[in-house]
N, C-alpha and C positions, 0 to 999 in steps of 0.2 A: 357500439352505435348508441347515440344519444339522440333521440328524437320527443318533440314538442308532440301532443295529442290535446283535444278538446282546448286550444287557449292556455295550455299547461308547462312548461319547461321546466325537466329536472333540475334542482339546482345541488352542487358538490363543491365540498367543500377544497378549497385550493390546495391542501394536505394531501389531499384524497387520489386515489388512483383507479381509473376503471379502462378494465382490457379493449383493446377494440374489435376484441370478437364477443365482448357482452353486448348485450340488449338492457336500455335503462330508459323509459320511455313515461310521459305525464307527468305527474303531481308527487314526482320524487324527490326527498330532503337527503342527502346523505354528509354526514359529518365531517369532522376532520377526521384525518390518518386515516385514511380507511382503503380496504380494496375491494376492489371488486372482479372475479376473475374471471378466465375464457370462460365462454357455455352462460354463464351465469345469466338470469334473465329479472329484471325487477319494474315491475308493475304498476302503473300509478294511474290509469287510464279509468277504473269504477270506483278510485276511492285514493285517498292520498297512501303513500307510507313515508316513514320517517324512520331514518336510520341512525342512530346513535355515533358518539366521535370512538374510533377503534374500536371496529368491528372489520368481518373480513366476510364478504360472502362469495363460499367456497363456489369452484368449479362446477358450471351446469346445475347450478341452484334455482330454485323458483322464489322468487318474494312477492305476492300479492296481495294489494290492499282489498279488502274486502266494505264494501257497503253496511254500517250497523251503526247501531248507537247505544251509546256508552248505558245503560240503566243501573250503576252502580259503581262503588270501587270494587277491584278486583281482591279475589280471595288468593292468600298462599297457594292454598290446597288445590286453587286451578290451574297452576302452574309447573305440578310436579309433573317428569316428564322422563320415562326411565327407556334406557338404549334400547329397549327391544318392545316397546309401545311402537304401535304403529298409530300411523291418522286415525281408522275407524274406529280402533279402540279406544281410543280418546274423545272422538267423537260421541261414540256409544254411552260412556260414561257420562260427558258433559250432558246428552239427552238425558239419561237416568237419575241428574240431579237437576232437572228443569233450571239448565244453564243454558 
């Protein structure tokens, strides 16, 4: 399902495939080649996202934009991100280094 919110309509790119049992709703950008599959739900309704050309977001995914602004370029080091970190953890960390 593709639905407009706030004046907003996702736009996809003509490569692109999205299931019609996802949810894609607001101020969504999604590239070429790209999929998007059942379950999957993406976000665009407090803040834009932008999805890159081939990418695939998996089955029952959440993608949410989130409201913030940018106060720098990004570090490496905030990026690393290992299979068995979960959100808080990373969270925790990102707080412990006044991120």
């Amino acid at each position: 399902m593709i639905r407009n919110v706030n004046g907003k309509t996702p736009r996809i790119g003509e490569s692109s495939w999205v299931s019609e049992a996802a949810y894609v709703v607001g101020d969504v950008e999604i590239g070429e080649n790209c999929g998007v599959w059942p379950g999957a739900v993406i976000r665009g309704d407090l803040a834009s996202v932008k999805i890159g050309n081939y990418v695939t977001i998996q089955d029952r995914s959440l993608v949410a934009g989130v409201p913030a602004e940018i106060l720098g370029e990004p570090k490496q080091e905030q990026f690393i991100w290992t299979e068995r970190q979960t959100y808080a953890e990373l969270a925790r960390q990102y707080k412990e280094q006044g991120l």
